[in-house]
C-alpha positions in Angstrom: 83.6 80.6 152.2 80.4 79.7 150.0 78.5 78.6 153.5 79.4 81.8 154.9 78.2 83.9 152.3 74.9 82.0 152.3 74.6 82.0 156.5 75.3 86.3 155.5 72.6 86.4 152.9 70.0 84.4 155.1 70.8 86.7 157.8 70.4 89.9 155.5 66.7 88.4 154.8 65.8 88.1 158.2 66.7 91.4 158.9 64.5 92.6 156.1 61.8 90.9 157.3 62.2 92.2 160.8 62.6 96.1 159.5 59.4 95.2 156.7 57.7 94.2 160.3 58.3 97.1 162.0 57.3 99.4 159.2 54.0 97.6 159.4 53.9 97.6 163.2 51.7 100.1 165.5 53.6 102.6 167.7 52.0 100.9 170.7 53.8 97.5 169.5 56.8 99.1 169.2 56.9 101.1 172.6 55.9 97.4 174.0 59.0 96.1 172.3 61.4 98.3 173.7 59.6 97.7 177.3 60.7 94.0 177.4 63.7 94.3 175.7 66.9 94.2 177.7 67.9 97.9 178.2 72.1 96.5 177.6 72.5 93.8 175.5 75.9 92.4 174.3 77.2 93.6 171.2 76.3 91.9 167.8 73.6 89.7 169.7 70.0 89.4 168.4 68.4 91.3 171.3 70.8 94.5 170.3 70.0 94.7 166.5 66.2 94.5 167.5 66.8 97.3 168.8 68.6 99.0 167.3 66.1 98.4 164.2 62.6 99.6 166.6 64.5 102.5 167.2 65.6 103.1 164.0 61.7 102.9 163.0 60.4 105.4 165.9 63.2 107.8 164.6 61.5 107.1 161.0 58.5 108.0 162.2 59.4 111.0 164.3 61.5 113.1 161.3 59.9 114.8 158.7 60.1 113.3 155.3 
């Protein structure tokens, strides 16, 4: 149970870092993210929460504060 929650937090801080990425990224990087990345991916795999987190950031960056 303790290597669990570690393998949890150590994910949880490499999700950070990806979203603190993205913040930082240009819209052309993020556009070319979402051009290579598979348009299905299986569920709960890396290549879906990337992008599910680039969208995330062009919705950001679309809505008015």
């Amino acid at each position: 149970m303790q290597e669990a929650a570690k393998l949890l937090t150590a994910l949880g801080d490499c999700i950070d870092a990806i979203e603190a990425y993205l913040a930082a990224a240009q819209r052309s990087t993020l556009d070319s993210l979402l051009a290579v990345l598979p348009a299905k991916s299986p569920a709960g795999s890396a290549t879906m929460v990337m992008t599910i987190l680039v969208y995330r950031e062009l919705d950001a960056r679309s809505s008015p504060h």
